[in-house]
C-alpha positions in Angstrom: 40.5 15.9 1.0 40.6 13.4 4.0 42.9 15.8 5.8 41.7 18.9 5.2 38.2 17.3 6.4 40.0 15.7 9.7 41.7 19.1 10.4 39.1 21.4 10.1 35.6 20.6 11.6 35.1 22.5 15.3 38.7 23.8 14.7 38.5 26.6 12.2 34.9 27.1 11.8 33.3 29.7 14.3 30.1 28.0 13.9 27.9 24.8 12.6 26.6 26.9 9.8 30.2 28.0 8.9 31.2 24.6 8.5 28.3 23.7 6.5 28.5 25.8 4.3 32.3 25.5 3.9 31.3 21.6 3.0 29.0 22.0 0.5 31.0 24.5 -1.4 33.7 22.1 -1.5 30.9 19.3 -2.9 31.8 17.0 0.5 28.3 16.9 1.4 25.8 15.2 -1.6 24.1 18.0 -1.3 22.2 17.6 2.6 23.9 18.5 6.0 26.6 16.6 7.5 27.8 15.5 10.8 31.6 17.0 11.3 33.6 14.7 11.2 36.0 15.5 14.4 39.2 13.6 14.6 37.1 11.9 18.1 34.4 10.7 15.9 36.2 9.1 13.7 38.5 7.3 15.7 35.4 5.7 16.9 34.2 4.4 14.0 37.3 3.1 13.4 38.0 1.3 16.4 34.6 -0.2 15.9 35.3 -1.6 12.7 37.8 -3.8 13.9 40.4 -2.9 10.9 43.7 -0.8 10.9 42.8 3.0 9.6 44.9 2.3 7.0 43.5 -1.2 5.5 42.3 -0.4 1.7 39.4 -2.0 1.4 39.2 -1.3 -2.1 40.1 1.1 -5.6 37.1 3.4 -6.5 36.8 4.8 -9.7 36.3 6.7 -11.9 39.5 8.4 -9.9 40.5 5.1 -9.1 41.3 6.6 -5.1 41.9 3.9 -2.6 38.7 3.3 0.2 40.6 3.1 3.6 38.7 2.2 6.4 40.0 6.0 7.4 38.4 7.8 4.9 35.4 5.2 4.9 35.1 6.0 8.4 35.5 9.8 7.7 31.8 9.4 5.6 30.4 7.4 7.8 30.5 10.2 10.8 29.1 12.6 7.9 26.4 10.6 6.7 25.5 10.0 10.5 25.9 6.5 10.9 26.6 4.7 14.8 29.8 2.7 15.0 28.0 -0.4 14.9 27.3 0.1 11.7 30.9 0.1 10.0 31.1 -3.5 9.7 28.1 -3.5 7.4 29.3 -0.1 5.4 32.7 -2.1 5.0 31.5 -5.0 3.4 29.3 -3.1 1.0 32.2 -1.1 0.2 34.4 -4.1 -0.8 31.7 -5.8 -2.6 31.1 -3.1 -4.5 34.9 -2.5 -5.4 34.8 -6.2 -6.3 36.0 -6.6 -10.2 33.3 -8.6 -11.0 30.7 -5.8 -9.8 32.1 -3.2 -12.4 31.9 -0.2 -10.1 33.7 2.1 -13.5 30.6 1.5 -15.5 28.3 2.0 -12.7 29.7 5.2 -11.5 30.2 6.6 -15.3 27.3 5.6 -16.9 24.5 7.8 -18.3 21.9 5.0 -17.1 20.4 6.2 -13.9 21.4 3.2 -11.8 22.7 3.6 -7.9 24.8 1.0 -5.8 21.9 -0.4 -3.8 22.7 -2.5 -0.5 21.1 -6.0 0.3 21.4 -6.7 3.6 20.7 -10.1 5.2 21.7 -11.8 8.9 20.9 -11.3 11.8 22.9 -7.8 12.1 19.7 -6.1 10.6 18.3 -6.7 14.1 21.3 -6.1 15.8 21.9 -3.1 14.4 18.0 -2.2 14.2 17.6 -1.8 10.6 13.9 -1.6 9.5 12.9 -4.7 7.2 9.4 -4.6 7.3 7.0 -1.7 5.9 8.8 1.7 4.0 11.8 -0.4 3.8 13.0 1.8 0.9 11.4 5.1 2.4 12.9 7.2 4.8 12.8 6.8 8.5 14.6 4.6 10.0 18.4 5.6 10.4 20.2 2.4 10.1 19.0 1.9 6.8 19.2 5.7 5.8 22.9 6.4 6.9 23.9 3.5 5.6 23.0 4.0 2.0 23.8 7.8 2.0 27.7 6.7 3.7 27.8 4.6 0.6 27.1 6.8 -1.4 29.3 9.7 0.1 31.9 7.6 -0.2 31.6 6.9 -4.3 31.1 10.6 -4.6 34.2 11.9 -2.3 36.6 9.1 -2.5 35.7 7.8 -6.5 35.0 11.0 -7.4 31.3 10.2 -9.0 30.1 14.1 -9.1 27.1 14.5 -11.2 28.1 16.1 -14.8 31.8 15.3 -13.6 32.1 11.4 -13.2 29.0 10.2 -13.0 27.2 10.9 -16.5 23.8 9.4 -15.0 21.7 11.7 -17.8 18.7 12.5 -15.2 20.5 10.4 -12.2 17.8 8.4 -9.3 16.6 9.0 -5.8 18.5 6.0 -4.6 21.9 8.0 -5.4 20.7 9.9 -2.0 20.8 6.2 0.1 19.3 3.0 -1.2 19.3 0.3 1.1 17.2 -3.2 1.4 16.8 -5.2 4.4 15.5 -8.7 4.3 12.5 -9.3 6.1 13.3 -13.2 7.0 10.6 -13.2 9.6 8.2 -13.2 6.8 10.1 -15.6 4.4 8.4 -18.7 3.6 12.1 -20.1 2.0 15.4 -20.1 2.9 17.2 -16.7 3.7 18.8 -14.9 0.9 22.2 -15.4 2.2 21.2 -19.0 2.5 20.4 -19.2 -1.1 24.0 -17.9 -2.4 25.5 -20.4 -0.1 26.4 -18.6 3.2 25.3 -19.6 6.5 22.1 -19.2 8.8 24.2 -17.6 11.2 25.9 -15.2 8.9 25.0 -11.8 7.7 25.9 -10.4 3.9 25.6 -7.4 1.9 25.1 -7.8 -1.3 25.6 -4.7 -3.7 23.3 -4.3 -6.9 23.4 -1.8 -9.8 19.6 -1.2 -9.0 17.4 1.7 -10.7 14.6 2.9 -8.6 12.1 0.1 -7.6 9.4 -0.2 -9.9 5.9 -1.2 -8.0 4.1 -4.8 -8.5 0.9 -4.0 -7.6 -1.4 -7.4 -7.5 -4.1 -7.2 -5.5 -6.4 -9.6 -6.9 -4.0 -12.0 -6.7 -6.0 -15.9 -6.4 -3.1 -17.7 -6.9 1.0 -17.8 -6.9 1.1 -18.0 -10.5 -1.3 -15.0 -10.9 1.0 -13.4 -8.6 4.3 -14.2 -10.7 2.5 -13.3 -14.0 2.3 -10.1 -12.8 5.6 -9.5 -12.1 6.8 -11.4 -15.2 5.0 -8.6 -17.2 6.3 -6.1 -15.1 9.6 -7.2 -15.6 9.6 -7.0 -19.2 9.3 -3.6 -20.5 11.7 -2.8 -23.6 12.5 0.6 -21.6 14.9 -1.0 -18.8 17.8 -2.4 -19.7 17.2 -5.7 -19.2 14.5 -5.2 -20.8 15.6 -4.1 -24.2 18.1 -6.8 -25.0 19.1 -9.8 -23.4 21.2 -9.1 -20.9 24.5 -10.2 -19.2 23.7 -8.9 -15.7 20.8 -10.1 -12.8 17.9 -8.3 -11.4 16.3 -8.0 -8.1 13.0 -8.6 -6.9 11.5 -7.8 -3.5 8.7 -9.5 -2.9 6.2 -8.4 -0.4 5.2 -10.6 2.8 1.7 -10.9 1.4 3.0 -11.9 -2.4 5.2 -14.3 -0.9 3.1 -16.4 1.7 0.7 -16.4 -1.4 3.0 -17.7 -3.3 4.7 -20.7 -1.1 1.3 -21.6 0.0 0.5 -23.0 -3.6 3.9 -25.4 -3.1 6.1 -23.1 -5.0 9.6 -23.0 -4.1 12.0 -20.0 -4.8 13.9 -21.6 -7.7 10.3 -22.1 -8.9 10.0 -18.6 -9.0 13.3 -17.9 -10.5 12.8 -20.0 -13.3 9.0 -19.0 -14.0 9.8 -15.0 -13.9 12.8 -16.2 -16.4 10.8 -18.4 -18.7 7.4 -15.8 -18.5 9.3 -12.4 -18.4 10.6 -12.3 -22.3 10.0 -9.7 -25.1 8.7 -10.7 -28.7 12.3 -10.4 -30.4 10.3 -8.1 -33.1 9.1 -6.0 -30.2 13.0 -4.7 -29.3 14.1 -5.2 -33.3 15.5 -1.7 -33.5 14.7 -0.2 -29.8 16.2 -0.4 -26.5 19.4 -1.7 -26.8 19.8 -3.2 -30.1 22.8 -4.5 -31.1 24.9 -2.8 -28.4 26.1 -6.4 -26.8 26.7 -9.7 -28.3 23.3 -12.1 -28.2 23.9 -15.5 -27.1 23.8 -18.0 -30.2 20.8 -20.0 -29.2 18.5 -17.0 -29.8 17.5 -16.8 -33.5 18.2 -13.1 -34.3 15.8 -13.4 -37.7 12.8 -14.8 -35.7 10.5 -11.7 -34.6 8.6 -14.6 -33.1 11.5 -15.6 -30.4 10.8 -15.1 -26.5 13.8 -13.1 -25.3 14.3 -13.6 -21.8 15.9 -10.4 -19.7 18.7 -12.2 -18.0 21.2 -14.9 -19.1 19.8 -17.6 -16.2 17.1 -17.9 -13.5 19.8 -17.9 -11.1 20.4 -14.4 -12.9 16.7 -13.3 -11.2 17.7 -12.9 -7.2 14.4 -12.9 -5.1 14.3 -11.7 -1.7 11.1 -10.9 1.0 11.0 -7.5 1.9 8.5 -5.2 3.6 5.0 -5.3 5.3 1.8 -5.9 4.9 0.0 -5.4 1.5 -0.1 -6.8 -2.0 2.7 -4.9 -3.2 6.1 -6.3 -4.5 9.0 -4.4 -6.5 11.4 -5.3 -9.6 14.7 -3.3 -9.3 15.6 -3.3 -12.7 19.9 -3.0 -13.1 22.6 -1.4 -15.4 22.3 -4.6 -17.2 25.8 -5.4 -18.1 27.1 -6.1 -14.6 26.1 -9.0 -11.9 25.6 -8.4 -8.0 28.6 -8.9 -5.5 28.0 -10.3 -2.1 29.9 -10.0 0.7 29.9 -11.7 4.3 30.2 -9.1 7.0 32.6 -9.4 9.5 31.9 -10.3 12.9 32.4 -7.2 15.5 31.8 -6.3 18.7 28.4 -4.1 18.5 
């Protein structure tokens, strides 16, 4: 594909529309227009990644095709992304190649989960990513060409077509571009990089098997613990897979600015929040006796299988609960529920000249 791509944009097609269409027939394009990308364009995202064209960065299934910074680069002119943005698409693409992310399952399954991006550092302002309100939504092209080069890139180099790959039975928006952008500014704690042991200075991605975010809407709201109630009971629904059983993967949560000063105000420090959402966002075991998942993974011994009465939490640990400030102003928060089965990757971003 790569060089049939490099070889034919503004070469053999009379016109934009020619080329277009020529794309999508050839399921190139996620189904939305693309940039062509020239053999120029690419050698500039290339050059501004700071890697050899030929570096593998990673194996992507389910064709189990190498990611080159080449071909990476090749989607990242499609999707419309600047150069300055290859140093972030490269990270997320070898965290989510990373072993202990499970790409296979994520890309095969019939769950309707998407590789999300996490971004934290101070490249979201260099780059000018938006962190604060619509994060998730569209408008702001950083965080929109990011997600969808992602994306093109599981889909033309892994080979994760709908129906033919990836088995996602109704599939999720966030296949499209999915992309979260810490809001540090607003953070009452340390930065999420800080909390998985990276520096102040640094900047990560982080790659999570994330379904759609689901809303945490508090608007009454007195105190932190009303707050993390809330989201505790939002958390716990038998339809997620978390959810259903107890799970062996993590889960996201993006707490709004407004949820979080709210929070910290009453003393509560993020591993207090971890470990209340883990301790308060359980499932009467007779509630998911027989539903959700049952008995499709192992349960850890210390949960008593023949008590309906047991508390079953939705991850393994609270360090299993990742918690990150995200967004702008209003009482709203989000619980990205995962695939379950597989943990988040993180990955330091390399440093470039932007």
């Amino acid at each position: 594909m790569l060089n049939e791509m490099l070889m034919s944009p503004e070469l053999d097609y009379a016109s934009f529309d020619e080329l277009q269409e020529a794309f999508h027939a050839r399921g190139w394009t996620g189904g939305l227009p693309i940039v062509a990308p020239t053999v120029e364009r690419v050698r500039r995202m290339i050059a501004a990644s700071g890697r050899g064209a030929r570096d593998v960065l990673g194996i992507v299934p389910p064709l189990f095709a190498e990611a080159t910074v080449e071909n990476v680069a090749v989607n990242a002119v499609m999707a419309g992304c600047k150069p300055e943005y290859m140093p972030v698409l490269i990270a997320g693409v070898e965290a989510a190649c990373a072993a202990d992310f499970g790409l296979f399952g994520v890309q095969a399954t019939t769950h309707p989960c998407a590789v999300a991006m996490v971004v934290s550092g101070p490249v979201i302002e260099r780059i000018g990513m938006n962190c604060g309100a619509g994060v998730m939504g569209p408008g702001n092209r950083a965080n929109a060409t990011l997600g969808r080069a992602l994306r093109l890139i599981l889909v033309n180099v892994g080979g994760a077509i709908p129906g033919n790959g990836d088995q996602s039975t109704q599939g999720n928006p966030g296949k499209y571009s999915y992309v979260v952008a810490e809001n540090e500014a607003a953070t009452p704690w340390a930065p999420y990089r800080v909390q998985l042991g990276f520096g102040e200075t640094d900047s990560t991605v982080t790659v999570v098997s994330g379904e759609a975010p689901h809303n945490i809407n508090d608007h009454f709201c007195r105190s932190g613990i009303d707050i993390l109630t809330t989201a505790a009971d939002t958390m716990a629904t038998v339809g997620n897979n978390n959810g259903g059983t107890i799970g062996l993967g993590d889960v996201m949560v993006v707490l709004g600015p407004e949820h979080a000063v709210g929070i910290s105000r009453d003393g509560l420090t993020v591993d207090d929040v971890r470990r209340f959402l883990f301790e308060n966002a359980r499932n009467r075991l007779g509630d998911i006796r027989n539903r959700g998942l049952w008995e499709m993974f192992a349960w850890p011994r210390w949960i008593d299988q023949s008590d309906d009465e047991a508390r079953v939490p939705i991850v393994e640990r609270p360090e299993d609960i990742h918690v990150i400030v995200s967004g702008g102003a209003g009482k709203h928060s989000a619980f990205i529920p995962t695939v379950g089965i597989q943990k988040s990757v993180t990955r330091k971003i390399a440093d470039a000249t932007y």
